[in-house]
Every structure is written in structure tokens, then in C-alpha cells.
C-alpha positions as a Markdown table, in Angstrom:
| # | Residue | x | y | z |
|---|---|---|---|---|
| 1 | Unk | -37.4 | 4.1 | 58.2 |
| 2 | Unk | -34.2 | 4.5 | 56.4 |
| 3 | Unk | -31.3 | 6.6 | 57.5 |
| 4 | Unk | -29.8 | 9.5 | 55.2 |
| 5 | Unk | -26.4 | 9.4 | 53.5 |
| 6 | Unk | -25.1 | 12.3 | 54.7 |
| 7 | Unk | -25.5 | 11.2 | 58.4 |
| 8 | Unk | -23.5 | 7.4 | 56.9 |
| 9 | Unk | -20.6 | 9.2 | 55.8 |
| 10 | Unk | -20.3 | 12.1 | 58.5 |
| 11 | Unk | -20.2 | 8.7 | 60.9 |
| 12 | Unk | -17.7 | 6.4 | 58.5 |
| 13 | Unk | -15.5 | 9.9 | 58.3 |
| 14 | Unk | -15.9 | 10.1 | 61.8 |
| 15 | Unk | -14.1 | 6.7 | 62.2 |
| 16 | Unk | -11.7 | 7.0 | 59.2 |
| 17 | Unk | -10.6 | 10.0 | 61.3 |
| 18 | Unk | -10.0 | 7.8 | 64.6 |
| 19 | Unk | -7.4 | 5.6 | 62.1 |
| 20 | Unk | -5.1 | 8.7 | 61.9 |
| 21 | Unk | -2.6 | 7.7 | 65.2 |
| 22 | Unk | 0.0 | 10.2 | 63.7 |
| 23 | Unk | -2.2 | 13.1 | 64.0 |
| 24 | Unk | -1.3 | 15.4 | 67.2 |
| 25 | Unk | -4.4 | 17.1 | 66.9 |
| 26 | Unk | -7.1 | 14.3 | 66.0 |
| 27 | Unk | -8.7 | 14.1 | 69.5 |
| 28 | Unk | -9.1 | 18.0 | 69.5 |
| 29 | Unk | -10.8 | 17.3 | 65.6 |
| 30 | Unk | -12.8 | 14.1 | 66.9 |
| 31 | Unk | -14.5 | 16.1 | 69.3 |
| 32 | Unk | -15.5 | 19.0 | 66.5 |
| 33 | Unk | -16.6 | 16.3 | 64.6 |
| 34 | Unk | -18.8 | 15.1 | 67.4 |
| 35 | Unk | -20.6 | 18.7 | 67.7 |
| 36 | Unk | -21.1 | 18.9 | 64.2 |
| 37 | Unk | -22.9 | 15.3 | 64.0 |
| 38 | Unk | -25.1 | 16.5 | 67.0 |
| 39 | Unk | -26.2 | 19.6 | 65.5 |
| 40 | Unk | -27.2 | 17.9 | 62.2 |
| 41 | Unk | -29.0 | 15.7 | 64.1 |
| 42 | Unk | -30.7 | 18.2 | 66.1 |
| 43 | Unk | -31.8 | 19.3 | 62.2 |
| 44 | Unk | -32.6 | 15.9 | 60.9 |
| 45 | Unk | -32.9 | 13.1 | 63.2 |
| 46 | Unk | -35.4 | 10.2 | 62.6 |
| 47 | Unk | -37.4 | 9.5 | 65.7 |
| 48 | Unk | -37.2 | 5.8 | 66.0 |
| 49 | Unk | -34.3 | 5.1 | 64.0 |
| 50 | Unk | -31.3 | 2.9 | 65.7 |
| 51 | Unk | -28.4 | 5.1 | 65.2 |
| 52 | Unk | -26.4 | 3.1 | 67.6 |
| 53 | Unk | -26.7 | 0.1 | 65.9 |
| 54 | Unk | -26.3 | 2.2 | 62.5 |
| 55 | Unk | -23.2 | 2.9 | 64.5 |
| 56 | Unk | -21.5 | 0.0 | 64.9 |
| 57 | Unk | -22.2 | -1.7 | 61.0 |
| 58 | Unk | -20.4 | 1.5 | 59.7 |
| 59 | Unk | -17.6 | 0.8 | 62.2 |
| 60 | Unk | -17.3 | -3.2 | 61.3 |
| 61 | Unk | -18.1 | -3.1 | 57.8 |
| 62 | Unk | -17.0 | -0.3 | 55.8 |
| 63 | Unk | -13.3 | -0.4 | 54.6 |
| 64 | Unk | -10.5 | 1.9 | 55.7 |
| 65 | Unk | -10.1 | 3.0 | 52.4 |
| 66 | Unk | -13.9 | 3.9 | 52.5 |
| 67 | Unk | -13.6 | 5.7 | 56.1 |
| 68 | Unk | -10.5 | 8.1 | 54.8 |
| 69 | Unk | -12.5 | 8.7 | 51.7 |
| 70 | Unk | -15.8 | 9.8 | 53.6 |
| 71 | Unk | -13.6 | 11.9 | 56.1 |
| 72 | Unk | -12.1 | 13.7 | 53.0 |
| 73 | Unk | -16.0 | 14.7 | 52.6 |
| 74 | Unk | -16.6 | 15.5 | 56.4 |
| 75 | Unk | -13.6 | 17.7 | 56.2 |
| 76 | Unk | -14.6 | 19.7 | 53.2 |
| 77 | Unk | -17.6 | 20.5 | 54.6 |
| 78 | Unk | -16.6 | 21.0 | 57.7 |
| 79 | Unk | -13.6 | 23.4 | 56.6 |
| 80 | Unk | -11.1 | 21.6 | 59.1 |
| 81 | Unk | -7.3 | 22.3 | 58.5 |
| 82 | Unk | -5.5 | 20.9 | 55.8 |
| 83 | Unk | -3.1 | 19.0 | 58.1 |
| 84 | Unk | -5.6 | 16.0 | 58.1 |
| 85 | Unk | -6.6 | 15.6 | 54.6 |
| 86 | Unk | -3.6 | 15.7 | 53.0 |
| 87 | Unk | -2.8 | 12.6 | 56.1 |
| 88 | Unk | -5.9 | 11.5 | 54.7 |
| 89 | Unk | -4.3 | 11.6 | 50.9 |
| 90 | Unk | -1.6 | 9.8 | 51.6 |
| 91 | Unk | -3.2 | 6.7 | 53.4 |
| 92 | Unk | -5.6 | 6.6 | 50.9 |
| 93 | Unk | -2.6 | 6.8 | 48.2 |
| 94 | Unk | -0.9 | 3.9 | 50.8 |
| 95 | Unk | -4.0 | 1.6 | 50.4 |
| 96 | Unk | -4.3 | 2.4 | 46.7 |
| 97 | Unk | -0.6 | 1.1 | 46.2 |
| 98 | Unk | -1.1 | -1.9 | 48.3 |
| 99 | Unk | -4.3 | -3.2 | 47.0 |
């Protein structure tokens, strides 16, 4: 059984989130994150399915310039304060420059 996208990004946002060290805040926003990735599961989890594993491929494989865009996403729709994204911005604007 496959996994959903939404659950992919709210995970790879999760840990573009964890690469923003010069955010005061970001352990305070890693734990609303948390909560709302447990109650969409409660919503739409697939009985079976190894989201641990799911987990760590998201964590190893996915770029950084891929996390910060999917936490740009988990933000939105999470209405979290602007304070992050526009962090978010400029690391992505940083990568964009140095690729």
C-alpha cells in the first residue's frame, strides 16, 4: 500500500524545519508540527504501512533544498508565523545561488 503525498511533504517539511539552527523558536514550531502530523494521521493513516521506515528515506534522501521547499507548504497550511518562511526564503535563495 502506498503512502499519500501530503503525509511525504508534512514529514520532509518537518525536517527542513529541523535545518533552521538560527530560529529561537523552532523547537516550540517542531513540536506544533508534530501535533499536526498526528492528527492527520489520526484522519488518514494506512494500517500496515511503515511510516518509520518512510521516515528515515525522507530524512536521507531528499535534498535540503527540497525539505525548505516542502516546509514552505507545511507552513502555509499550517498558518505558522512568518518568522520561519521568510528564514525558509532566504536558505532556499542561499542554495539557489550556490548550486
Amino acid at each position: 500500500m502506498e503512502y499519500d503525498d501530503p503525509y511525504k511533504y508534512m514529514i520532509s517539511g518537518y525536517y527542513g524545519i529541523e535545518l533552521l539552527d538560527e530560529y529561537k523558536d523552532k523547537q516550540y514550531l517542531l513540536k506544533d508540527i508534530r501535533i499536526y502530523i498526528n492528527n492527520y494521521l489520526e484522519d488518514n493513516k494506512i494500517d500496515g504501512f511503515d511510516y518509520e521506515s518512510l521516515n528515515d528515506e525522507i530524512e536521507k534522501t531528499r535534498s535540503d533544498l527540497d525539505k525548505f521547499q516542502d516546509a514552505l507548504i507545511l507552513l502555509n497550511d499550517m498558518n505558522a508565523p512568518m518568522e520561519p518562511s521568510i528564514l525558509i526564503r532566504n536558505r532556499i535563495d542561499e542554495l539557489k545561488r550556490n548550486n
